[in-house]
N, C-alpha and C positions, 0 to 999 in steps of 0.2 A: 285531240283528246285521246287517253291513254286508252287501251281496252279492258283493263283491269279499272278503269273509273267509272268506264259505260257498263261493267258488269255488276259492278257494288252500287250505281244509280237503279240500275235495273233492279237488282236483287231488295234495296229497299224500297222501291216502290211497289211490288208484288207482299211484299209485307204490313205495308202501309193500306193498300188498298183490300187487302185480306182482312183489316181489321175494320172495315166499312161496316160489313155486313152486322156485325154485332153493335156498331154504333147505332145504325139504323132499327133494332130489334129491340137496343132498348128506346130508343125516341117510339115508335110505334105500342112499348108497353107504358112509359109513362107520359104519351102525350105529348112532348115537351125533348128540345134541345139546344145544345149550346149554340149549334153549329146554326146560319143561317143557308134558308135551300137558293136563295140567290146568289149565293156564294161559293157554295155546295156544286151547283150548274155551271163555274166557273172552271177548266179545265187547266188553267194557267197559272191557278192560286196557291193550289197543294206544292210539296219542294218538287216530285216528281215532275207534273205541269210546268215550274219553276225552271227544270233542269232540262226539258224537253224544247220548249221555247226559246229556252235562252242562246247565248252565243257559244256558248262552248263542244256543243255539238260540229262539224264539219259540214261546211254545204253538200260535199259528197255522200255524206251519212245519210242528212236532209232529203235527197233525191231520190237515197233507195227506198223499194217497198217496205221493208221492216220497217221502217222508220215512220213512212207514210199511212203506215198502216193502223200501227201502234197510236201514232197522234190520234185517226181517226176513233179508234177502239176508245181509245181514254177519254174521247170529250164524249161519245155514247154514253159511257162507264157514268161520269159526271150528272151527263142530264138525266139521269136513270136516277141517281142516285137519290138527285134534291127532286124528283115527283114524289119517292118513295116517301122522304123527308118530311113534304109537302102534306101529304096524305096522313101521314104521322103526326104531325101537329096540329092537323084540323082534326083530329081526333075520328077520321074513318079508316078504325085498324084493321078492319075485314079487308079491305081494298088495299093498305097498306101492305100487308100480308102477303096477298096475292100477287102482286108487284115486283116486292122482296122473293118470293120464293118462286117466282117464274122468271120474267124478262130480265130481273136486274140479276139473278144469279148467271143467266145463260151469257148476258154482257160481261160481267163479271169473270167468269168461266175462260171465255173466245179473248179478252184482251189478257187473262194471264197465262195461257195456252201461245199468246203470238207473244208474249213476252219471254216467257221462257225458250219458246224458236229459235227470239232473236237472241238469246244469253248464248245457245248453245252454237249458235253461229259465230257469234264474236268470238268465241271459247274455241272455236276450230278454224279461225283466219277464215270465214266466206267474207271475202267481199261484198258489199254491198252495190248491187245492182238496180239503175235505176230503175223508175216503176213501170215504165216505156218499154224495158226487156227485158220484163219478168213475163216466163209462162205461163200459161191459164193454172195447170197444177199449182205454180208456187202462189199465183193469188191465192187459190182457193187455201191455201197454208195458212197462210194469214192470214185472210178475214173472213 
């Protein structure tokens, strides 16, 4: 895969997933959404999810920590998302709230923080190093 295909996957999925937060603000003001939270909990379903799972990624890619990292961040991101969801639709907005505006923002936050890492690395030819010989610093980069 091109670098400039994993940079424009990357760059709309930081778009997409930045647009959560205000889906979630309104399910939580009117009770009620399109989206189901079983679904929502799915990390595989969104195009981003779609495009990270899929084949077109490199198994070399696959092995480094960006990569590994980022999976993991996104299915966090996910199940964060559909509790919040969850809470929204059972109509307990105070808890909903709370959710939204702490754990799911700081998830939120740490996988478009390791996303844009890894934009800026593709963008400057790093190599992707597996996760077996990455430093304790560049974990901590990541996740």
């Amino acid at each position: 895969m091109s670098d400039a295909v994993m940079l424009e996957e990357i760059k709309k999925a930081m778009g997409a997933h930045g647009a959560w937060k205000l889906r979630l603000r309104t399910a939580i003001s009117v009770g009620r959404s399109d989206a189901n939270p079983s679904q929502v909990k799915c990390d595989n379903l969104c195009e981003f999810g779609k495009w990270l799972y899929g084949q077109s990624i490199d198994g070399e890619t696959k092995r480094g920590m960006p990569y590994q990292v980022i999976r993991r961040l996104h299915a966090e991101f996910h199940a964060c998302a559909s509790s919040v969801l969850e809470l929204a639709i059972a109509g307990r907005k105070d808890q909903a709230i709370t959710l939204l505006e702490g754990e799911y923002t700081e998830r939120s936050d740490k996988l478009v923080r390791a996303m844009t890492k890894w934009r800026g690395e593709i963008m400057h030819g790093v190599a992707p190093r597996p996760a077996g010989e990455m430093k304790a610093a560049e974990r901590r980069a990541f996740g």
